[in-house]
C-alpha positions as CSV (number, residue, x, y, z in Angstrom):
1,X,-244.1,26.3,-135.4
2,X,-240.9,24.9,-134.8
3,X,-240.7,23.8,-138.3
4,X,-241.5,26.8,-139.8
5,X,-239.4,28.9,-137.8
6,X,-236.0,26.3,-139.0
7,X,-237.3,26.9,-142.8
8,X,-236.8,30.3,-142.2
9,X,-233.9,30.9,-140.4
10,X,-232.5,28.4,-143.0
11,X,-233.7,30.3,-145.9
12,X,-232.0,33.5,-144.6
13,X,-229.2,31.5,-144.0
14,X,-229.0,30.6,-147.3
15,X,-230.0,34.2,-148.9
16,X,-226.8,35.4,-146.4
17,X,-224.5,33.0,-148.0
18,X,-225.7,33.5,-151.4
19,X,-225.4,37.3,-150.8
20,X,-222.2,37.0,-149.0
21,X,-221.4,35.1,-152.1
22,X,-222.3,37.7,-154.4
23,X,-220.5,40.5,-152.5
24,X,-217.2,38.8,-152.5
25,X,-217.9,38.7,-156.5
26,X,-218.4,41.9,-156.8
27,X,-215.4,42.8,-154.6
28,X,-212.9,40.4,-156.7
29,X,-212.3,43.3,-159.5
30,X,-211.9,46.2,-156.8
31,X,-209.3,43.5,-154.9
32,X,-206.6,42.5,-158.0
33,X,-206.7,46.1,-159.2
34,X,-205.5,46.7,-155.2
35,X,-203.0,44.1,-155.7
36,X,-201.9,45.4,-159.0
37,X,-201.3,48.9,-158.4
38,X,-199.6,47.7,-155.2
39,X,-197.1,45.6,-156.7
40,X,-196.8,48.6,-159.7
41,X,-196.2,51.4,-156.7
42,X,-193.6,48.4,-154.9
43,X,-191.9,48.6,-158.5
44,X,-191.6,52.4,-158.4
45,X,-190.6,52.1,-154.9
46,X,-187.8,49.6,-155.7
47,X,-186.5,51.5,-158.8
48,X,-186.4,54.8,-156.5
49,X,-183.9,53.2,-154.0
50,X,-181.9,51.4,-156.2
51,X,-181.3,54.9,-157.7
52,X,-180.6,56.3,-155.1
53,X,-178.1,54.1,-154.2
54,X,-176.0,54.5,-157.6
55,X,-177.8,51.0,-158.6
56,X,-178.5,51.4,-162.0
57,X,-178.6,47.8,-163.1
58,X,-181.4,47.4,-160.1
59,X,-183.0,50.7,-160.9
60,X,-183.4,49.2,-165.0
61,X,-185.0,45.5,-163.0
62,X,-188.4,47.8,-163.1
63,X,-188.2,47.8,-167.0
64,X,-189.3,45.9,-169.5
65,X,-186.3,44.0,-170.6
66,X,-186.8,43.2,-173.8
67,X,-185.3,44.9,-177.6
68,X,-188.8,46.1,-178.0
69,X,-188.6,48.3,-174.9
70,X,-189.1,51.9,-175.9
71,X,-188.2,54.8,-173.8
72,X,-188.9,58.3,-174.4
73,X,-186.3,60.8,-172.9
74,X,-184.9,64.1,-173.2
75,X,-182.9,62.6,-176.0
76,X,-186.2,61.6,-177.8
77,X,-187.5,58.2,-178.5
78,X,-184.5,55.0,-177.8
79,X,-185.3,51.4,-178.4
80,X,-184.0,48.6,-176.6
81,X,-184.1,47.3,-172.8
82,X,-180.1,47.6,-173.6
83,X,-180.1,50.5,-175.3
84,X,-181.7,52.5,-172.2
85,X,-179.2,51.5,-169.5
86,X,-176.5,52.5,-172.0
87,X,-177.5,55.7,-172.6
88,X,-178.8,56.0,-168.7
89,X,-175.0,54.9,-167.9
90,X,-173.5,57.5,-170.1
91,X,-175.7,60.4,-168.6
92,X,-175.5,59.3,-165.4
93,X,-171.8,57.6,-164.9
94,X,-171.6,58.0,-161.0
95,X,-173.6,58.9,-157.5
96,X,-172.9,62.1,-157.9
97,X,-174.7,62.8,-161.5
98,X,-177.3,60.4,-160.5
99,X,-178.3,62.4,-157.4
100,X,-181.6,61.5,-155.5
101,X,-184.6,60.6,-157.3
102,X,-187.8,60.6,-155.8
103,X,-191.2,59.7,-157.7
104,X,-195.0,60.8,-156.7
105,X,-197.5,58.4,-158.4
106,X,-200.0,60.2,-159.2
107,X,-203.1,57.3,-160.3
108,X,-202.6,54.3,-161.2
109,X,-205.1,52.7,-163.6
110,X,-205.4,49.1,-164.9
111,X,-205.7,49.4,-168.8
112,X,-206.1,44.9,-169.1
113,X,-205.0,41.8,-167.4
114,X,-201.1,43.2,-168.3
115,X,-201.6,46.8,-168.8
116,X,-201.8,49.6,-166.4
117,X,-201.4,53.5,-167.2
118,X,-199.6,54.9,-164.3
119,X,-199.8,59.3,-163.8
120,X,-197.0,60.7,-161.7
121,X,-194.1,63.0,-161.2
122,X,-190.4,62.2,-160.8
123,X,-187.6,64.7,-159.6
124,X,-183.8,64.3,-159.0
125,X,-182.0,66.7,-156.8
126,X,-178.2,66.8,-157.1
């Protein structure tokens, strides 16, 4: 009796692990799209105060900085990490035109391994 009552408590023991197993498989997608969008909204978050304290070279650190960088504004379409802060730099040349910015993210949603769309709102109150 002894015997068979170890083979089975061993046997669920192993059908535990291998399900605990399984679960922390299927979790692993759900847990690096947390991390993602975390470090993505700790991005947004970093841009915002650097804004909002007249920091436009820091505020640009949550860009892509690269020629290839495009950026839609009111403007239209600009190209160029370089570009941006230029033309960010002549609309904006002090803390008082700048003003405080403050963004509401929406969604975030993972897109690939690199890619996420993020959804949200910014407004700037001077």
């Amino acid at each position: 009796m002894g015997l068979v009552l170890n083979l089975i408590i061993n046997r669920k023991s192993k059908i535990m692990k291998y399900l605990l197993a399984y679960l922390l498989l299927l979790s692993a997608p759900v847990l690096a799209q947390n991390k993602a969008e975390q470090a993505i909204r700790e991005v947004m978050r970093l841009q915002e105060e650097a804004w909002n304290k007249a920091d436009l070279q820091g505020f640009m650190e949550g860009y892509w900085n690269s020629p290839e960088l495009l950026f839609i504004g009111s403007k239209g379409v600009s190209k160029g990490w370089q570009t941006t802060l230029t033309n960010y730099q002549k609309s904006y040349p002090n803390a008082e035109a700048m003003g405080k910015l403050t963004f509401e993210i929406i969604k975030v949603e993972l897109a690939g391994k690199r890619e996420a769309w993020l959804v949200g709102k910014w407004s700037l109150q001077r």
